[in-house]
C-alpha positions as CSV (number, residue, x, y, z in Angstrom):
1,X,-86.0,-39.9,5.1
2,X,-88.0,-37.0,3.9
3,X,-86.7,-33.4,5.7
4,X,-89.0,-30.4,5.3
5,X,-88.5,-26.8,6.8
6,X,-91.5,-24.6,7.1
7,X,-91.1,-20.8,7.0
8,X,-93.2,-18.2,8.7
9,X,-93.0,-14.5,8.8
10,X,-95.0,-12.2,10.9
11,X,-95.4,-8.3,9.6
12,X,-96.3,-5.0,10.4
13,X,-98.8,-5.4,8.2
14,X,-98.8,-6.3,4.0
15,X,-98.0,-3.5,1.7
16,X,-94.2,-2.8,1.9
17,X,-95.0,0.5,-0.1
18,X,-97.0,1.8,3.0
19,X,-93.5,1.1,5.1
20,X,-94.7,-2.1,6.4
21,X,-91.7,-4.5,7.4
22,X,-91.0,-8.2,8.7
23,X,-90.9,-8.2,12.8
24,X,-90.5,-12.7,13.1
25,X,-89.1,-15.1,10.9
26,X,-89.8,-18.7,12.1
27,X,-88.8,-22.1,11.0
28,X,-90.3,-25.2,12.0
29,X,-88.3,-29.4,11.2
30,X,-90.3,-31.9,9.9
31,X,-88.8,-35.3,9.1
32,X,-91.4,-38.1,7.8
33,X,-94.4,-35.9,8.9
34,X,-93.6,-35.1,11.9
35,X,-92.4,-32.2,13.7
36,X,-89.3,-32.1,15.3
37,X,-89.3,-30.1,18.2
38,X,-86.4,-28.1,16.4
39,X,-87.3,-24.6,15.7
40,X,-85.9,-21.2,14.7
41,X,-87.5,-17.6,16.2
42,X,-85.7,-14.5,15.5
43,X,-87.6,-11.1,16.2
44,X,-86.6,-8.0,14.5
45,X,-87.7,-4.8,15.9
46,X,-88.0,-2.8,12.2
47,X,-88.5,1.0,13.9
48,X,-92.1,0.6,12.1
49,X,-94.9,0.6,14.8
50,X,-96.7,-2.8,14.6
51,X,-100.3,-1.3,15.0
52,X,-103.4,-3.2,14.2
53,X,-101.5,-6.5,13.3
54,X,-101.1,-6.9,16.8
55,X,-104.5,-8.2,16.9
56,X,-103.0,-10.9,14.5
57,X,-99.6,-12.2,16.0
58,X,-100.1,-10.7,19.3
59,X,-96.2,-9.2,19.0
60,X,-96.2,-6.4,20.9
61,X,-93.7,-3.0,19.9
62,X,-92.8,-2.8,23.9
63,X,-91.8,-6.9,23.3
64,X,-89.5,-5.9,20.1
65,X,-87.8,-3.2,21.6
């Protein structure tokens, strides 16, 4: 049996030095190639407006707070 976890993040954007931060952390299962149906969210609302990268994930500020 072959278990895999697959990370995702989701950002307020990508340069941490302009005070950009992680808003999701995601994990997806996968055992033998396919997905489980067992998966991990956990929002984090960072006090850093999410701006423009909303057009990205579509995580809204009003959503994280």
């Amino acid at each position: 049996m072959e278990r895999l976890i697959a990370l995702d993040t989701e950002t307020t954007g990508l340069n941490i030095s302009d005070g950009h931060r992680i808003i999701e952390i995601g994990a997806v299962e996968i055992v033998n190639r396919e997905i489980t149906g067992n998966e991990f969210r956990k929002y984090i609302f960072s006090n850093k407006l999410v701006g423009e990268s909303l057009s990205v994930h579509g995580i809204s500020d009003v959503f994280l707070r």
